[in-house]
N, C-alpha and C positions, 0 to 999 in steps of 0.2 A: 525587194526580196529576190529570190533565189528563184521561184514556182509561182505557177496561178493555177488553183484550181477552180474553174467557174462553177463547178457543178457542186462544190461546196457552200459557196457564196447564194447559190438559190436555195438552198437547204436552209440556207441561215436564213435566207429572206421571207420563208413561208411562216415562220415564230413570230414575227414582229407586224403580219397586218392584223387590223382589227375585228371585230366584225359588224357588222352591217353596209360594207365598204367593197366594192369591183376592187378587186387584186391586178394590180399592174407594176410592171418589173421592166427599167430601166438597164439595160447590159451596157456600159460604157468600156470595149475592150478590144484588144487585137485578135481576140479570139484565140493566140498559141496557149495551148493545155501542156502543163505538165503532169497534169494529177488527174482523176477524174475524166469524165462523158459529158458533155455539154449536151449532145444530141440525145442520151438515154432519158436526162433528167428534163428534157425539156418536154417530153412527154409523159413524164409523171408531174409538171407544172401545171400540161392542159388538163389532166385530170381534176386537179384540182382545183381550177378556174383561176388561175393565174395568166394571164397574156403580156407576153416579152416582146418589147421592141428593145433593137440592139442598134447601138450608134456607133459603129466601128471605129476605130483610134487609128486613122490613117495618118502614115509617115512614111516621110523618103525612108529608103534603108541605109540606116548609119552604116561609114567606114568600118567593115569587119572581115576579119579574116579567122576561119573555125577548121580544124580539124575535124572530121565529119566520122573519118572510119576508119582502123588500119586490116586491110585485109591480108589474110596468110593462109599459104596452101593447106590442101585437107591433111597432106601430112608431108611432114619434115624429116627427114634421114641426118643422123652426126655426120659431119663431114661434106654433104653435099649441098653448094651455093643453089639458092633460091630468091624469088624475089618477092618485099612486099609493096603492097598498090596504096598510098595514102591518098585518101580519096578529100581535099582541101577547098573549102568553099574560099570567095573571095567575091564583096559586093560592086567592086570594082578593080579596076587592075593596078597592080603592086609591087612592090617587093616584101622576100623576109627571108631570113636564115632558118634553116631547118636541121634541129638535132637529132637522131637516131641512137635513143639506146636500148643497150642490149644487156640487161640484168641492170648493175649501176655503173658499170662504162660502155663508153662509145660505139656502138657498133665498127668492126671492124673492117669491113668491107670500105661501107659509106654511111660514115657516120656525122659529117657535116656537109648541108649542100646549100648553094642562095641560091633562092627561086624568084623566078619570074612568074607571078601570079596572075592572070587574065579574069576577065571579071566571071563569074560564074564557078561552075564545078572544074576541079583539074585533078588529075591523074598523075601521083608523081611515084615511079617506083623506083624502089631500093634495095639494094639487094644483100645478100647474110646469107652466115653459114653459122650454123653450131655445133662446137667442138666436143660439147660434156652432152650426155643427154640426162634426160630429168626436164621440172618447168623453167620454161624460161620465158619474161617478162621483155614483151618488146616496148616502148614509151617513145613519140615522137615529140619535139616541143618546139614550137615557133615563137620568132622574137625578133627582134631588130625591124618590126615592123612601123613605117610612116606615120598610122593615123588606124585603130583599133579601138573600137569602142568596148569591145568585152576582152578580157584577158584570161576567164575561166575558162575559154573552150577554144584554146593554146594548146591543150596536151591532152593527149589520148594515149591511155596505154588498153593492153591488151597481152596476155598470159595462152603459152600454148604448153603442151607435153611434149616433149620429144623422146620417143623408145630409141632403147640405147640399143649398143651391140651389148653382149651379154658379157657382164664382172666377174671378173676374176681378184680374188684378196689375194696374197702371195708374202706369203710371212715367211723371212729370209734370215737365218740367223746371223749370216755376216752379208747386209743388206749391200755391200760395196761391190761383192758379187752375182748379183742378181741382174743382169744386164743382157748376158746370154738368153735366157727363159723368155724372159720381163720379153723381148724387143721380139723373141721368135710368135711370141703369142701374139704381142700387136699383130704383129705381119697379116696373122689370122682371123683377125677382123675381132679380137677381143680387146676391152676396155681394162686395162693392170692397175690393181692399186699396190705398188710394193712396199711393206712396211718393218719396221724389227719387232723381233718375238715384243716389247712395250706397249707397241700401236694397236697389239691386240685389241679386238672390239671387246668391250664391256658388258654387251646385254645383246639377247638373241634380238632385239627387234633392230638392235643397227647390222647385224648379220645378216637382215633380211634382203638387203640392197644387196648382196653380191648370190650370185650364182654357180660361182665352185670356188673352191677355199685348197690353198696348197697350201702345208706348213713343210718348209724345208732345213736338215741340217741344223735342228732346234735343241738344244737339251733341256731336258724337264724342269729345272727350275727357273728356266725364261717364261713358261707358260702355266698361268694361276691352275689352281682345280676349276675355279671357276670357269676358266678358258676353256678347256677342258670338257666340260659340261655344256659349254654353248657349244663345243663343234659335236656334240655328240646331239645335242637338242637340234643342231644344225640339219645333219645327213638325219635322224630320224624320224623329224615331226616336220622340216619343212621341204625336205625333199633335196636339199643341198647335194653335190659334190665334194668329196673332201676325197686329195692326192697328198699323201706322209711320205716323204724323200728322204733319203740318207744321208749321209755323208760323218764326219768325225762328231759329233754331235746328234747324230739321230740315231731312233730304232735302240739298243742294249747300249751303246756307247754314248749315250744321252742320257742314259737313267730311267729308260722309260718303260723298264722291265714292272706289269702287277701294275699298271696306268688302267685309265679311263681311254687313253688313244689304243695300247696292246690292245683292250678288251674290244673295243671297235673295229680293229682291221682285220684282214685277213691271215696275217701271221702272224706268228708268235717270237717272239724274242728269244727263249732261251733253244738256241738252236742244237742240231744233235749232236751228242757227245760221241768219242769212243770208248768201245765199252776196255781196252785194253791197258789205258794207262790215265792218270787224273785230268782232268779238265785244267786245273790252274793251280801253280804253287805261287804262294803268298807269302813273302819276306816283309817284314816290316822293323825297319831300323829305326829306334828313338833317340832321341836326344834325355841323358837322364842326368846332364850337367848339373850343378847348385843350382842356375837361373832357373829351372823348371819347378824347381821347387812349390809348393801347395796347389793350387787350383791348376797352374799347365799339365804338373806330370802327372793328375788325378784323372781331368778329361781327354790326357794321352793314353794312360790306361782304359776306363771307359771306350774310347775309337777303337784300340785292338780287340778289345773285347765284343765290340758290333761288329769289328769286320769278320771274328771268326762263325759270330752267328750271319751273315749273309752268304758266305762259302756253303758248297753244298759238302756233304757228310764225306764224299770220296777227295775233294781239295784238300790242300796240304798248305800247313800254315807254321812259320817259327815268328818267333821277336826276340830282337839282340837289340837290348841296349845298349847304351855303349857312354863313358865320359873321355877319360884319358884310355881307356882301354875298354874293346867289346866284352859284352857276356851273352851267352845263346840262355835267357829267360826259358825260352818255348822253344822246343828240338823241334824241328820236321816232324812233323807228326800229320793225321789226318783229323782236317777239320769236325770229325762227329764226335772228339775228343773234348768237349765244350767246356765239361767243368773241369775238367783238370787244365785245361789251358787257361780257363780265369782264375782260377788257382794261384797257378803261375805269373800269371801277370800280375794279380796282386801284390806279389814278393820286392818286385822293381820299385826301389829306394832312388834318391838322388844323391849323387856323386860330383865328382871333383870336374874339369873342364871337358874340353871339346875338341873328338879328334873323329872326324868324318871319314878319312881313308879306310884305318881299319877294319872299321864299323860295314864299308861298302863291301871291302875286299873278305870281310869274313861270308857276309853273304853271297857273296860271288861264290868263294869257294863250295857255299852248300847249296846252289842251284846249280854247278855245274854237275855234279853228281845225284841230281834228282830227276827221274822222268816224270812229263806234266809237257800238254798242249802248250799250254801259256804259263812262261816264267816273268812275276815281276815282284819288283820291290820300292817299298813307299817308303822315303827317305824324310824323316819330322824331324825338324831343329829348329834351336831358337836364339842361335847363336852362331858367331864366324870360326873360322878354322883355316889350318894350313892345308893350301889348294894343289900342294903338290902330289903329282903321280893320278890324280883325278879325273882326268879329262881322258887319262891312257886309261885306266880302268875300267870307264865307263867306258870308252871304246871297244875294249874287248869284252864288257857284256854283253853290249847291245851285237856284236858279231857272234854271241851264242845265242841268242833268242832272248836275253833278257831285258825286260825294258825297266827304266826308271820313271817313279812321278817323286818329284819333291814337295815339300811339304811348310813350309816357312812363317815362323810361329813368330808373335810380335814385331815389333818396329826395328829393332837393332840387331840386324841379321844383316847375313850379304847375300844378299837378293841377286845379285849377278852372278855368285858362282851358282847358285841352286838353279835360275833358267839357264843355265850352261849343262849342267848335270840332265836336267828334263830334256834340251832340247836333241843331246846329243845321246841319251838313252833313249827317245822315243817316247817318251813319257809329258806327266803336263807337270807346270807350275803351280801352286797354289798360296796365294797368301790370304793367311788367315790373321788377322789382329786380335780375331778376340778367341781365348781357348775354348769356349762354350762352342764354338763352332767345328771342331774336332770332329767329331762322333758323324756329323754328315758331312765330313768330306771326303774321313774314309771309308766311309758307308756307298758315297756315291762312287768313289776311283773303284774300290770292288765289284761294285755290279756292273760299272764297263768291261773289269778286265772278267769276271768272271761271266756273264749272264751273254756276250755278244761278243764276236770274233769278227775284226773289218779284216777283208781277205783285199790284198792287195797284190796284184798282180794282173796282167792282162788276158782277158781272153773275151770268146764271143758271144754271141747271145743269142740264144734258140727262143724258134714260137714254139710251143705247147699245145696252146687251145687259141681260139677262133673267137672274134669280136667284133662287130661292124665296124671298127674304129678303124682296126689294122686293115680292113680293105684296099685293094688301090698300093699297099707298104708293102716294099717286098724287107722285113727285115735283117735277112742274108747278105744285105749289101750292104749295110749298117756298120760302122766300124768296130772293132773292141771297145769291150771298160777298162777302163784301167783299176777297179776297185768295188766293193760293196761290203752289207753287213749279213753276217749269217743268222737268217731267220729259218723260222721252220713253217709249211704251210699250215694252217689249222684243215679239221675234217671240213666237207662239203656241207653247204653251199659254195667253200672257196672255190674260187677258179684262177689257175695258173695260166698265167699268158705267155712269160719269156720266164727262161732260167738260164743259168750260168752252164759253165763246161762239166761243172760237179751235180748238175742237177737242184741246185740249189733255186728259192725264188726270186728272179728279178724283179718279176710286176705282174702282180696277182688283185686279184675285185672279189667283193660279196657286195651283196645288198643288206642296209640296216633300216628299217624303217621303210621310209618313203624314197632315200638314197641311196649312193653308193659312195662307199669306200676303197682305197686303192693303193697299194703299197707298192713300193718305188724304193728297193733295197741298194741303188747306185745313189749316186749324187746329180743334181743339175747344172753343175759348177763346169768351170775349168778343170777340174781336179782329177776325180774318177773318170767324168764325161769328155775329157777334153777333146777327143777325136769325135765324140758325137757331137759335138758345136757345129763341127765341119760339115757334118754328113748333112747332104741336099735334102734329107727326107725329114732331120729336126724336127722343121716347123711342121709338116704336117704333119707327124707323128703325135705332137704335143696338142695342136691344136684340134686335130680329130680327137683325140682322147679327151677332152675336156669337153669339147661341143656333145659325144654322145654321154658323159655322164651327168653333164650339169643339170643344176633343178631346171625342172619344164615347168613352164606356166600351164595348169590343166583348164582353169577357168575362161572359159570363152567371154568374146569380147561382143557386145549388142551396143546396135548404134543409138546415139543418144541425139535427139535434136532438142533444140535449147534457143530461148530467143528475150528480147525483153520487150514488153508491148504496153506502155501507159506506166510506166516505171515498175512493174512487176515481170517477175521473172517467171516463164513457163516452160518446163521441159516435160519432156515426154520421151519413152523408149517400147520401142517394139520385138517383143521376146518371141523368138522362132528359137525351137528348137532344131538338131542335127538333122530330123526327120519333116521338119517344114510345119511341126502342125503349133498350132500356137502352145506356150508356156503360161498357163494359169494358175492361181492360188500361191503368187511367189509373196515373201517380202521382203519389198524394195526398202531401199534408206538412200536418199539423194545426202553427199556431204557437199557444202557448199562453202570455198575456201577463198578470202579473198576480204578486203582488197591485195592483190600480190604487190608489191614481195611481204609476206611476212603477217598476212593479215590471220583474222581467228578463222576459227571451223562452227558450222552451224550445220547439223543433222535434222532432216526433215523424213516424212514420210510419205513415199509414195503411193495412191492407190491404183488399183485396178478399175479403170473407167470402160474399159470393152476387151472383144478377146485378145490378151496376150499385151493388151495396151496397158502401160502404167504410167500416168502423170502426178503432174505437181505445181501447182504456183503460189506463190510469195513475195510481199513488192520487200523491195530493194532500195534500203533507205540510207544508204552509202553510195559512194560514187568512187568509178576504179576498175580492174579488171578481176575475173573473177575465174579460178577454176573449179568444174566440177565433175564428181566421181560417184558413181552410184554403185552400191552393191548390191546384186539381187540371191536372195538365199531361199530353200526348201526347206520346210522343218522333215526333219527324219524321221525315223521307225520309233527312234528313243526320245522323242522331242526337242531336240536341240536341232536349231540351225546350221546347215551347211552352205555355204557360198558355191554359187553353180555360175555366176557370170557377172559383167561389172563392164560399168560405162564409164564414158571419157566425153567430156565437154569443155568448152572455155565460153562466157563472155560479156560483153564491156559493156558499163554503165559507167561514160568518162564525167558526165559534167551535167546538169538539170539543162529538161529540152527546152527552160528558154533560153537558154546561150545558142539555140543550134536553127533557132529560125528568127524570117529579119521581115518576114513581109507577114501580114495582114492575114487570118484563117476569113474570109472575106464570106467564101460558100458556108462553113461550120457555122455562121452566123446568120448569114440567111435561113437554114433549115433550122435553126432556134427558133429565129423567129415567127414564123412561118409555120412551124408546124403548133403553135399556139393560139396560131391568129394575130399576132401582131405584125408589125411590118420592119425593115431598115433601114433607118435612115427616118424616120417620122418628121411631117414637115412645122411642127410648134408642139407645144406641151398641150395647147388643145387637141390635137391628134390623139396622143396620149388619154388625156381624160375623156375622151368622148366615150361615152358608153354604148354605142353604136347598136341600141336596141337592147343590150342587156339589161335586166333586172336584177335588184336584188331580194331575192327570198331568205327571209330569215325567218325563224319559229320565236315566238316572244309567248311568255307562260302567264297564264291569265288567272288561276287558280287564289293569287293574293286578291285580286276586289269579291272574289263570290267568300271567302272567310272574315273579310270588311263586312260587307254586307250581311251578312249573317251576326256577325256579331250586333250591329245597328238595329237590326229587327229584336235579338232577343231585346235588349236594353227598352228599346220601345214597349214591346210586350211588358216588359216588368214592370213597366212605370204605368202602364193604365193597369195594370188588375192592381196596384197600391194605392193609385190616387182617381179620386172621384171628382171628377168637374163638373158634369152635367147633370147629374141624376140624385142629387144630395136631396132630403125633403127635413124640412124644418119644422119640428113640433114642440108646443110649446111644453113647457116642466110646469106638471102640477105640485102644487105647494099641500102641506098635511092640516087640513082646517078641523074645526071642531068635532068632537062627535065622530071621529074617524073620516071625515068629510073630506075630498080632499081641496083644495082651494087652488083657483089658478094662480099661475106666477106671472107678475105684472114686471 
């Protein structure tokens, strides 16, 4: 078998003597315990008149070689080489190869070594580094050994914690640029996970692993509501960091005007207008060829009809349809003109073919003559055309202010003049295959061009207000942006830290909850930022600002000791508070994880054994390495528990302790016997049975002969008062004679 436990084997022996019989117990054994107290139970034997003599099971010690221990420092840093000590018995001297790993490969350092094993304890250390922080499972295995009698107690592993440097998530909408950031934050002793708006975490509890969260240059429909909802459950319940970046994609030119992200930061999206002229005039050119016919040119209509409700009341909106020839449907008009402009679009029938020039050129001609901050025009078809004179036209839009988005409706279209027309208006491409998709696409190109202005052009960037972060920054020396989005501050709590040459905000903070939030109207890119790549202060720029915003661990750390003694697991933690005096009336919960990698969780409970003390034991009927984590909580004012501190453990139960001993418990055996009265080593079986002056007292119940007896006596009785033997008197019967005479009887 696997175990021996002797102190079982006397328990079983005490059911089977008889009585009226000297109790003696024969131990034929090496004496190694895996289970049980030999010494405990052999004074609950002499109680009960049992005397053991024990005949030890002496043996050479078989050819073995055991893995014994692996030891590893109280604490391990990512990054920095350390060594472990395997501690390798050997009953004689040997050889064997020796494997180190580290998770499920090789240790990287020195992960195969041959040893030369000398007979007794040896010392071999090894040394590692690790790269990830989180548990990590070290496992040594020996093999290629000569002549081994046991093979189970070959492999010891053993599970430590390693604290990491603190996570940064970095959701990157064009992740191919993320390299700049990504490599200036390493520099900062931060851990990057860079991923695209997809890789989004799913549930707040995988969110819990990182420590500040940058989404950058994202637009709204790369990120769920549900995303959404985690970064907002993020920065307010767990204390997170979240930094929102700019760039062609972020902030009003993402769509993210009336979000769950606006409502969380510190600015707002729809930045300030002037009050002197419109905000934005809005052209939209359709396609009202035959092809559009039923369901295209329905939900072509429906799109103009949402873009005029997305405009605010003072915008200025026409639609010219257009086949072989334009028609202005909807004049320049201002957008609070609602029903009369769906009116109007109703009217728009389908017509003969497809001619884009003039369709462009009329709307040119009615944006050159309209004033309005931002002129653009959305260009929908669903069909090719002659591309002549087009590429000039667009030219001289886009050199009046006006920009182009196109719009490209089903599969049989020319897709290359339309990103020709986008690229070189300034504008984006859109292909849409299915017409249901209309309605949100000019819903979204409108609240880019209307709701957020990217200001593009150079200039510098002023502090405002004061932050521990910026300490140590002189950001005066810091070079231009080349670019940003116009936001507007919200009222205070905000706090303004850099703004533009317009006063505008570059990078502004509030607090939500438990965290902060922080808006970042440039880009982190090459693009806006490209001179700040350069600038020597980058990295600490970024990296201070994360390190003071990110979530803090509040819960203090109490040390936990932890050991296994007789295959049971005992830990115990000693709770001081900040002020030295003990922490009572906590409750504890030990989780106990393991075997690693991948083992289950078992939650126990801790008590309070003396002040401040809380233990726990439970034997351990697995074999492996094992991590453990305690949390200690105070019930509140309102009854519920809060978490006020949490412990940190590991340890090993490789293999049952009789793989791990080779000689003889020689004394364990003596004080068995010995403390019973018997002796070791007895010199015949008569030794044994001698009763060496003992008696045996036993109680025997006499009560059956005296109800024998009793019963004998009535029965007697009752037979002499029935029958007469002695005393009978015999007289003779007179007979009836004459005369009334009576006559004897003869």
């Amino acid at each position: 078998g696997a175990g021996s436990n002797l102190q079982a084997a006397l328990q079983l022996a005490y059911g089977l003597y008889p009585p009226g019989y000297l109790k003696r117990a024969v131990l034929m054994s090496d004496g190694v315990q895996t289970d049980g107290d030999l010494l405990a139970e052999a004074n609950r034997a002499r109680d009960f008149g049992v005397r053991l003599f024990s005949i030890p099971y002496r043996r050479p010690a078989p050819p073995e070689v055991a893995v014994r221990e692996l030891r590893m420092p109280d604490r391990v840093k990512v990054g920095e080489t350390f060594e472990i000590h395997a501690d390798i018995y050997a009953s004689r001297a040997t050889k064997a190869r020796a494997r180190l790993f580290q998770g499920e490969a090789l240790n990287g350092l020195e992960g195969i070594r041959d040893l030369e094993l000398k007979a007794g304890p040896n010392d071999v250390v090894f040394k590692s580094v690790v790269r990830i922080a989180g548990q990590v499972t070290y496992a040594l295995e020996l093999d290629q050994i000569a002549d081994d009698k046991f093979k189970e107690n070959n492999r010891y592993a053993t599970t430590i914690d390693v604290p990491g440097r603190p996570s940064v998530l970095y959701i990157e909408g064009t992740p191919q640029h993320a390299g700049p950031l990504s490599s200036a934050l390493t520099a900062q002793q931060l851990d990057v996970d860079v991923r695209p708006p997809a890789g989004f975490p799913g549930s707040l509890k995988e969110m819990e692993r990182y420590d500040f969260l940058i989404v950058s240059d994202t637009p709204k429909e790369a990120l769920s509501l549900q995303g959404q909802e985690i970064i907002e459950s993020y920065v307010r319940d767990l204390g997170g960091g979240f930094l929102f970046a700019g760039g062609e994609s972020g902030y009003g030119l993402g769509g993210w005007y009336r979000t769950t992200i606006e409502r969380i930061l510190p600015v707002r999206m729809d930045n300030e207008r002037k009050k002197d002229m419109p905000s934005v005039a809005m052209a939209l050119v359709m396609d009202r060829s035959g092809s559009m016919t039923g369901l295209p040119l329905e939900m072509a209509k429906a799109a103009a009809k949402a873009t005029a409700g997305v405009l605010s009341s003072d915008d200025l909106i026409e639609v010219i349809a257009f086949d072989s020839a334009p028609t202005r449907y909807v004049k320049m008009q201002p957008a609070r003109n609602r029903s009369r402009i769906a009116g109007e679009i109703a009217r728009i029938q389908p017509g003969g073919g497809t001619e884009i020039f003039a369709a462009l050129d009329a709307a040119y001609q009615d944006m050159t003559v309209t004033q309005a901050r931002k002129k653009h025009v959305i260009l929908l078809t669903d069909g090719k055309a002659s591309t002549g004179g087009i590429r000039d036209l667009v030219s001289a839009m886009i050199a009046e202010s006006i920009t182009v988005t196109t719009v490209g409706l089903g599969n049989d279209l020319d897709e290359q003049l339309l990103k020709m027309i986008a690229d070189v208006g300034g504008g984006r491409f859109h292909a849409v295959p299915d017409p249901n998709n209309l309605p949100r696409i000019f819903t979204k190109e409108t609240e880019m061009v209307a709701r957020a202005a990217a200001v593009e052009e150079w200039f510098p960037v002023t502090q405002v207000g004061d932050a521990a972060f910026l300490r140590g920054i002189d950001v005066r020396t810091a070079p231009n942006l080349h670019g940003y989005v116009s936001t507007k501050l919200k009222p205070p709590p905000a706090q303004e830290l850099l703004t533009s040459d317009t006063e505008e905000p570059i990078l502004a903070r509030w607090r939500v909850g438990l965290g902060w939030t922080l808006a970042w109207t440039s880009d982190v890119k090459a693009r806006w930022a490209v001179e700040w790549l350069r600038w020597p202060g980058f990295e600490k720029f970024w990296g201070q600002l994360i390190h003071e915003h990110m979530r803090q661990k509040h819960r203090r750390e109490l040390d936990m000791k932890a050991e296994i003694v007789d295959g049971e697991l005992r830990a115990s933690v000693d709770a001081f508070g900040a002020d030295d005096r003990f922490e009572n009336n906590l409750t504890s919960r030990l989780s106990i994880i393991g075997p690693e990698p991948g083992g289950a969780t078992r939650v126990v409970d801790m008590r309070q054994t003396a002040p401040g003390r809380y233990e726990t034991a439970l034997a351990l009927d697995r074999y492996g390495s094992f991590l453990l984590r305690a949390e200690h909580l105070r019930e509140a004012e309102d009854g519920s528990l809060r978490p006020v501190a949490v412990s940190y453990g590991h340890v090993s139960n490789p293999y049952p302790r009789e793989y791990a001993s080779f000689e003889p418990e020689l004394a364990t055996l003596e004080k068995a016997a010995t403390s019973t009265g018997g002796v070791v080593d007895p010199t015949g079986v008569a030794a044994i049975f001698d009763p060496a002056g003992e008696k045996v007292t036993f109680h025997e119940e006499l009560w059956q002969r005296f109800i024998y007896a009793a019963m004998v006596v009535f029965l007697l009785d009752l037979f002499v008062r029935r029958v007469r033997l002695f005393d009978r008197k015999f007289v003779a019967r007179r007979g009836r004679g004459v005369g009334g005479r009576s006559l004897p009887v003869v």
